[in-house]
C-alpha positions in Angstrom: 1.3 19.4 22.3 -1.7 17.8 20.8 -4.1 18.0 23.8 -7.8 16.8 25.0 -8.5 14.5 22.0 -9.7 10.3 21.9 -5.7 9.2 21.4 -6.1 5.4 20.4 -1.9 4.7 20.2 -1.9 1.6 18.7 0.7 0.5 21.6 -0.5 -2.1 24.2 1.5 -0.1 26.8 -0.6 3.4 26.5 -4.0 1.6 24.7 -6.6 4.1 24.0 -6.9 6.9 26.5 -10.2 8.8 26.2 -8.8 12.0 26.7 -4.8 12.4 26.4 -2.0 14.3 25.4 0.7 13.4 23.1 4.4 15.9 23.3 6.2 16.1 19.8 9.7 17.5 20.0 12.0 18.0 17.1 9.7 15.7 14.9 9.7 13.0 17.9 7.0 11.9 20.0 8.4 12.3 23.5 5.8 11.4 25.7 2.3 10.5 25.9 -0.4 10.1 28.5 -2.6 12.2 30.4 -1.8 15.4 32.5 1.1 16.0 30.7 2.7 19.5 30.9 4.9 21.9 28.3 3.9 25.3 29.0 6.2 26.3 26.1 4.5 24.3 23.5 2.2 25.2 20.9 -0.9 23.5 21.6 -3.1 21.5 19.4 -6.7 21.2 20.5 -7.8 17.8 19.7 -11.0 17.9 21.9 -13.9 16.0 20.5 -11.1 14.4 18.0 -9.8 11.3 17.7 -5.6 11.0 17.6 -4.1 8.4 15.6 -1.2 7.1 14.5 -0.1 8.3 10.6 -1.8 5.2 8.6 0.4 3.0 6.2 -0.3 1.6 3.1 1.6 -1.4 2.1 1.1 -1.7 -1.6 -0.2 1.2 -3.7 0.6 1.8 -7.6 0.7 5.2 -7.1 1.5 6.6 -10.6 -1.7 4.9 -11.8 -3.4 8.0 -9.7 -4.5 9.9 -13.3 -6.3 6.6 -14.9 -8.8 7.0 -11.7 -11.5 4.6 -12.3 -10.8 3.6 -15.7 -10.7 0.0 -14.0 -14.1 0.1 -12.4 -15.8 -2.6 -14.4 -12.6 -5.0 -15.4 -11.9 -8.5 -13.7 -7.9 -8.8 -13.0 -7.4 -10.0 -16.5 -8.6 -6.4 -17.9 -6.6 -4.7 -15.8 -3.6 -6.8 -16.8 -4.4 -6.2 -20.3 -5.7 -2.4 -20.2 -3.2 -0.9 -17.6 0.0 -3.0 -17.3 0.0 -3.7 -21.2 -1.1 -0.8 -23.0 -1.9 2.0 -20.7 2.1 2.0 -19.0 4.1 1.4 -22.1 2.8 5.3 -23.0 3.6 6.8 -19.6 6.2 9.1 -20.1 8.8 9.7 -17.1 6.6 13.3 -16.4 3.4 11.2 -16.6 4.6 9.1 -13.7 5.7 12.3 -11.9 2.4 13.6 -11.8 0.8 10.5 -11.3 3.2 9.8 -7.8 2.9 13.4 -6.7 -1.1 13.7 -6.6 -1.3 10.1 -5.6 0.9 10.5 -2.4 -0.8 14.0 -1.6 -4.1 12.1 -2.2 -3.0 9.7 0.5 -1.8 12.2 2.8 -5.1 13.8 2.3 -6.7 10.3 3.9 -4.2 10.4 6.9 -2.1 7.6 4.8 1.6 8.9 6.1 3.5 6.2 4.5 3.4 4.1 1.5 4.6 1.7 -0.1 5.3 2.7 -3.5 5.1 -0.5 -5.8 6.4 1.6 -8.7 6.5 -0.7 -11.5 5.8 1.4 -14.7 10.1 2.1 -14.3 10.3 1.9 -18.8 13.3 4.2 -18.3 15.9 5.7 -15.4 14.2 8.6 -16.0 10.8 7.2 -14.7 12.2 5.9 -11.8 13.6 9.3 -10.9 10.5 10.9 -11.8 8.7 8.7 -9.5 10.9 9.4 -6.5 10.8 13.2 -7.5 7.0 13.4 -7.1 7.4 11.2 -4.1 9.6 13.9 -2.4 7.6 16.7 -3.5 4.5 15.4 -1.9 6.0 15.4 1.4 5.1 11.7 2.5 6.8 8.7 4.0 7.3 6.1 1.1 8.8 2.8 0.9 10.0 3.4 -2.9 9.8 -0.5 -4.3 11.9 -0.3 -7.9 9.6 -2.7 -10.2 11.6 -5.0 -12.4 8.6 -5.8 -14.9 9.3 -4.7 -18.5 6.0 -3.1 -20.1 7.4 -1.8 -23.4 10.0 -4.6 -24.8 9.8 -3.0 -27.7 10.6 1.1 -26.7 12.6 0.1 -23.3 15.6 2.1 -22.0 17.2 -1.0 -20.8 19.1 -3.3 -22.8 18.7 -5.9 -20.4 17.8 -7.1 -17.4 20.8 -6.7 -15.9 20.6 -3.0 -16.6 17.0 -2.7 -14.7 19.0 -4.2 -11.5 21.9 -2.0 -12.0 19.7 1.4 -12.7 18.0 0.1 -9.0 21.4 0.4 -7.5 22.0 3.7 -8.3 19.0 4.9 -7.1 19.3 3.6 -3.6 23.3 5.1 -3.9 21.8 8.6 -5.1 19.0 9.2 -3.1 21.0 7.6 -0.1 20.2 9.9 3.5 16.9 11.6 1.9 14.5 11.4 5.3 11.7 9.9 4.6 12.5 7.9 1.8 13.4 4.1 2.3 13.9 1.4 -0.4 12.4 -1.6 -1.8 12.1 -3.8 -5.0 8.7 -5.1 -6.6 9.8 -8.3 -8.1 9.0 -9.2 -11.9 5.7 -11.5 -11.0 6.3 -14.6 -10.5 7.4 -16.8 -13.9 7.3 -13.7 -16.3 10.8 -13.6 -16.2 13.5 -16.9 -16.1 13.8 -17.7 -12.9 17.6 -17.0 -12.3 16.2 -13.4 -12.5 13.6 -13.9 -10.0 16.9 -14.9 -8.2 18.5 -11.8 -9.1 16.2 -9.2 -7.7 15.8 -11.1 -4.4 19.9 -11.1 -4.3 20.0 -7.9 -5.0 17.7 -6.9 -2.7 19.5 -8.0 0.2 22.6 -7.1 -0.7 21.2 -3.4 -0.5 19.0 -3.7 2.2 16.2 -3.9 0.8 12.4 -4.8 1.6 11.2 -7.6 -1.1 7.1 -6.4 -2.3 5.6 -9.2 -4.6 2.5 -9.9 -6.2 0.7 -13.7 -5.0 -1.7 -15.9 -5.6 -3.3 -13.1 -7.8 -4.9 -15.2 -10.3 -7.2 -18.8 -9.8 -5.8 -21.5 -12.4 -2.8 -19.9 -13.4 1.0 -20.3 -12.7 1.1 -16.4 -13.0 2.4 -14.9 -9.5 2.6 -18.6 -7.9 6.0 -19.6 -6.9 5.7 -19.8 -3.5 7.5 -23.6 -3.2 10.1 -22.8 -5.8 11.0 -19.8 -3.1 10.8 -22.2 0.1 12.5 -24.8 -1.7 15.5 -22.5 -2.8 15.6 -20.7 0.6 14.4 -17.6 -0.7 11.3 -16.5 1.9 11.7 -14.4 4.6 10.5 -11.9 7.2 12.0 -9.0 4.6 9.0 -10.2 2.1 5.9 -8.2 2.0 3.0 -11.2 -0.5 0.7 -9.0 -2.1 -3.1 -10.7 -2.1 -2.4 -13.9 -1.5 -5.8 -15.1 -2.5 -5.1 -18.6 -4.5 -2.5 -19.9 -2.2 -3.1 -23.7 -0.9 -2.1 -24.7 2.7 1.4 -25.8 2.1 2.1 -22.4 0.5 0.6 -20.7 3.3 2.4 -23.2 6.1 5.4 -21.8 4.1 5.1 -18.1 4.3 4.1 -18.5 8.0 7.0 -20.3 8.8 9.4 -18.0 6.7 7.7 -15.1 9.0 6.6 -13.1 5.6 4.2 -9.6 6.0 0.8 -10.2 4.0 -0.9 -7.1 1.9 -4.6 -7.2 1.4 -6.8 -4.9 -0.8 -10.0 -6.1 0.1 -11.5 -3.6 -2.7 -9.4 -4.7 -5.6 -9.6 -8.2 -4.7 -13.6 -8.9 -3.9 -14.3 -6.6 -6.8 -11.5 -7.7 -9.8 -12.5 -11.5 -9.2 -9.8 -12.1 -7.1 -11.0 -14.1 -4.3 -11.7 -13.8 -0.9 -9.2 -11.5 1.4 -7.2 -13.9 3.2 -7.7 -12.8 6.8 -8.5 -15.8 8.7 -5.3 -17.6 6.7 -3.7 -14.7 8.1 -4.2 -15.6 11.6 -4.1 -19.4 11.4 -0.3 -19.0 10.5 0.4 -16.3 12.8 1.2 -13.6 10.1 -0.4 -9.3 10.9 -2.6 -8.5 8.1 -1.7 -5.4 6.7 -4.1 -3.5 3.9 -3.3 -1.6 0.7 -5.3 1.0 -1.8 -3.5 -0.9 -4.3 -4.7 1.1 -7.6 -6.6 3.9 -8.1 -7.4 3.0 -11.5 -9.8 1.3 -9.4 -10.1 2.0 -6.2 -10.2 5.2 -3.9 -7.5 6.4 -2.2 -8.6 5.8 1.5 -6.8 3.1 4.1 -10.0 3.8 5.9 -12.3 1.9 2.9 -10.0 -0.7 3.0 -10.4 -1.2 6.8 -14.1 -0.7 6.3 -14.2 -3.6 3.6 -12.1 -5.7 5.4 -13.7 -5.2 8.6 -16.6 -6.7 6.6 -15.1 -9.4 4.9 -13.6 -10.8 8.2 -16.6 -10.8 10.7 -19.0 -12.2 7.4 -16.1 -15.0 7.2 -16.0 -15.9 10.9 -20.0 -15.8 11.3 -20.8 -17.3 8.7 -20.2 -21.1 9.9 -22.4 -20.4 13.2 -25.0 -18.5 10.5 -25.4 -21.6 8.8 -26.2 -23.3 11.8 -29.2 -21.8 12.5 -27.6 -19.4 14.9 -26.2 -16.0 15.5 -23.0 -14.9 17.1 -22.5 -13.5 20.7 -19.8 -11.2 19.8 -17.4 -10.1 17.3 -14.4 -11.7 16.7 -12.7 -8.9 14.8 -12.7 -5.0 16.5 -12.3 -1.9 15.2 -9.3 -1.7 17.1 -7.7 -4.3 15.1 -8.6 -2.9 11.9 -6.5 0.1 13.3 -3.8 -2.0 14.0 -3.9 -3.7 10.2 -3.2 0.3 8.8 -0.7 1.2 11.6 1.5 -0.7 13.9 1.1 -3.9 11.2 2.3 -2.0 8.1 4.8 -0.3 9.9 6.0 -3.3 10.4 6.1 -4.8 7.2 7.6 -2.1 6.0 10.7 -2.5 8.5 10.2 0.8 10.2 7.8 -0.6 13.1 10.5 0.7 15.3 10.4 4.4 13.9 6.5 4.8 12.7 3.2 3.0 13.3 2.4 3.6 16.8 2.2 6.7 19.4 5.2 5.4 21.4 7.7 8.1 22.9 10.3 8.4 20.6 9.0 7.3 17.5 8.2 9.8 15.0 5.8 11.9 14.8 3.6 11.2 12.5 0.2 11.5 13.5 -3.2 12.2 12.2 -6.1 14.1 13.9 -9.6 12.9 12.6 -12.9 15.1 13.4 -13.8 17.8 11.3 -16.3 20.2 13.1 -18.6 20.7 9.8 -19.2 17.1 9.4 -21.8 14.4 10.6 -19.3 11.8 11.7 -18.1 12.2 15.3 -21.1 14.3 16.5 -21.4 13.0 19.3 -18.3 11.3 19.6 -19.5 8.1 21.0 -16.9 5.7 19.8 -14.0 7.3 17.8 -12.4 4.6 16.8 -15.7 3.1 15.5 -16.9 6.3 13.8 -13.5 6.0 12.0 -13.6 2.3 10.7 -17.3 2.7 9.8 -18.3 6.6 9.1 -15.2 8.5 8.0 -14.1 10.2 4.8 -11.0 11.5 4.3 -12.7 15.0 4.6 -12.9 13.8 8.5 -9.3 13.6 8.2 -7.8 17.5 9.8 -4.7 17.1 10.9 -1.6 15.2 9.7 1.6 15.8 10.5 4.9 14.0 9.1 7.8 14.0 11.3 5.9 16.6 13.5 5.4 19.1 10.6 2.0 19.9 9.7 0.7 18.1 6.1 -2.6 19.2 6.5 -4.0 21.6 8.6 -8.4 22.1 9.4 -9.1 20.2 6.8 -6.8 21.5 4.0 -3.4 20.4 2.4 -0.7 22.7 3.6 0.9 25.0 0.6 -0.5 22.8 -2.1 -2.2 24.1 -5.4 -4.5 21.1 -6.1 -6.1 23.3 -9.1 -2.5 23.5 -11.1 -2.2 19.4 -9.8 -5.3 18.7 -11.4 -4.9 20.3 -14.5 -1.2 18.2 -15.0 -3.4 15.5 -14.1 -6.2 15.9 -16.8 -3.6 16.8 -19.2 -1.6 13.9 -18.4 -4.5 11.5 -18.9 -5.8 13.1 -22.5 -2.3 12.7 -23.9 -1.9 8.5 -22.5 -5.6 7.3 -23.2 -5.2 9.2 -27.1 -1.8 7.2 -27.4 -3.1 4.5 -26.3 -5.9 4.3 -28.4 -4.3 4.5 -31.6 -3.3 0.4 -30.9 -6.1 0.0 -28.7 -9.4 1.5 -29.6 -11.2 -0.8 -26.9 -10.4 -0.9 -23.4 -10.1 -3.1 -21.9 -8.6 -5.4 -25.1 -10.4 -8.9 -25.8 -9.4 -11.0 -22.9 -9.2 -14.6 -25.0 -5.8 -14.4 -27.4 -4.4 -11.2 -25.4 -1.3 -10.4 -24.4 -1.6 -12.0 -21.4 -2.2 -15.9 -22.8 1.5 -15.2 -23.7 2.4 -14.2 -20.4 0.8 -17.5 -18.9 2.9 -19.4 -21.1 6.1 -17.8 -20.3 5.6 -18.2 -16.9 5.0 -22.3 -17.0 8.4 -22.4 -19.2 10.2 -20.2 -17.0 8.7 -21.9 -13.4 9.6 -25.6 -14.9 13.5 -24.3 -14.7 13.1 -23.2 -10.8 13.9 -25.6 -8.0 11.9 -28.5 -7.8 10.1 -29.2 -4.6 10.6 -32.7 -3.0 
């Protein structure tokens, strides 16, 4: 019984009671409200806490976690060329391990219960594996999405691409019945790949059950990660599709993935900061799609849902004020709440995810995963005026206590349960000297020129290979 705390559900039924309890049995939330009795529970004391549902990331790079920051000063383009072009060719299937295992206990650590994994730095089965290995070891709810892209042509495991979709087949068939894990593909962007291929993953996909991730509209006068009328033309969107940024899209393309009922994925930090564009929000809304939000890489970013509501948050209200602004005026209220940035990391990724009916809300008979946020020692939530506010706008993930995951505790006061982040670290830091003194030896400047990279190639391929796809009427 998690009792007394500020339990905001995330379900219109319940809303946000001010002081509620929430039952768990058997890893099950079995009822919710206020007055409720279990004398034979063990009881949580949530008082002067807020209760949340577990939050869910919908598109994090999670073996990426041991380049943190390297990316902190790079448009998209640098990224492209530092990180997906010469940093994940020298990954090693152990490097990706280590990288999925502190990134996921990283996000637990934030009160992210569930990610999705967009795991594309696959150069070998044995990455793959390793990446669902350090998933499992972690202890979190992932989406694992298999990425297609190729990063080392020249050292690959693969012979071909048909061997990349046949390796994602037997992962789903071996790691079939594993609890938390669910299963996904990150599709080769957009025009990098001939576009029977493109074809290929989204068939495969569905044969299998799978959620469809995929990067969009990532970069402004390019044909990279475009595609979006080829798809409608050939009958390829749909509400399994989670569109990653989003940023460059026109109207018709957006008309198009409201109509096809698609999820959206914004990283307001990656995108405002890496030249992106504007997070799409307001598009959003105007064609009835549920924002969702994402870490996306922490080779940039940090590893809290909770900055990327706080940005977001930000991004939105400046967006909708800023017409009245310019008219000499101010606004009388605020469009965008708190409690719809709440919704964005919970009930909204749950359902882009395709578990909305398992996770995302504190609904009887959904699972239990929940997070407690309110640590005693810390400034935030003293007083406790607005908990859902102090969360958007104040919180750390050191605020974060409690999580649980299926109704076992994660974290417990304010620490990872029976987790050595000092051994972590060090395969961490170890991990990183080895990559970054590979890497160098081709790449003594990160990130590489920009102008004659590897990327102009790219662009290139894509135009050659999106001139083959459907042609729109």
């Amino acid at each position: 019984m998690i009792r007394g705390g500020y339990v905001a559900t995330a379900d219109p039924s319940f809303g946000n009671l001010p002081s509620g309890e929430v039952l768990i049995q058997d890893g099950v939330i079995v009822a919710v409200g206020v007055g409720i009795t279990a004398d034979d529970a063990e009881v949580v004391d949530a008082t002067g806490k807020l209760v949340i549902p577990g939050m869910i990331d919908t598109h994090r790079h999670t073996w990426q976690t041991q380049m943190r920051g390297i990316c902190a000063d790079m448009s998209l383009l640098g990224y492209m060329n530092t990180i997906r072009l010469a940093i994940s060719p020298n990954y090693r299937a152990e490097d990706v391990h280590i990288g999925n295992r502190v990134g996921a206990l990283e996000a637990i650590n934030a009160g992210v219960t569930t990610i999705l994994d967009f795991s594309h730095c696959n150069n070998s089965p044995e990455h793959a594996d390793a990446a669902i290995n350090g998933l499992k070891g972690s202890g979190i709810r992932a989406l694992f999405s298999y990425g297609f892209f190729d990063s080392s042509p020249t050292t690959t495991k693969f012979a071909d691409h048909a061997e990349r979709l046949a390796d994602f087949r037997r992962i789903v068939a071996e790691n079939a019945g594993t609890s938390r894990l669910t299963f996904g593909v990150a599709l080769t962007e957009m025009g990098l790949i001939p576009w029977e291929d493109t074809v290929r993953e989204i068939n495969l996909a569905r044969e299998l059950g799978a959620r469809i991730a995929t990067h969009t509209g990532c970069f402004w006068g390019s044909v990279v990660c475009g595609g979006i009328k080829e798809l409608h033309h050939a009958g390829l969107l749909g509400p399994d599709h989670v569109h990653i940024h989003a940023n460059t899209l026109d109207e018709e393309e957006w008309r198009y993935l409201g109509e096809a009922g698609v999820h959206v994925s914004i990283s307001p930090e990656t995108e405002m900061n890496m030249g992106m564009g504007y997070p799409v929000f307001e598009q959003c809304r105007v064609h009835g799609i549920n924002a969702t939000l994402s870490c996306d890489v922490i080779s940039l970013n940090s590893g809290s849902l909770v900055t990327q509501m706080r940005l977001g948050i930000a991004a939105d209200r400046f967006a909708q004020n800023a017409p009245i602004n310019r008219q000499g005026q101010m606004p009388d209220v605020l469009a965008t709440t708190c409690d719809d940035a709440l919704k964005w990391a919970t009930i909204n990724g749950a359902a882009a995810c395709g578990l909305d009916d398992q996770i995302g809300s504190l609904t009887p008979g959904k699972k239990a995963d929940i997070v407690i946020v309110g640590n005693p020692n810390s400034f935030t939530g003293q007083p406790a005026i607005d908990p859902v506010g102090s969360l958007v706008f104040q919180s750390t993930p050191e605020d974060v206590w409690d999580v649980f995951i299926d109704g076992v505790a994660v974290k417990r006061n304010g620490r990872l349960v029976g987790v050595d982040l000092t051994a972590l670290f060090e395969q961490a830091n170890a991990s990183k000297d080895r990559i970054l003194a590979e890497v160098a030896k081709t790449y003594p400047q990160l990130p590489p020129p920009v102008h004659g990279s590897n990327f102009q190639a790219l662009e290139t391929a894509a135009a050659n290979n999106l001139a083959n796809a459907p042609k729109v009427n």
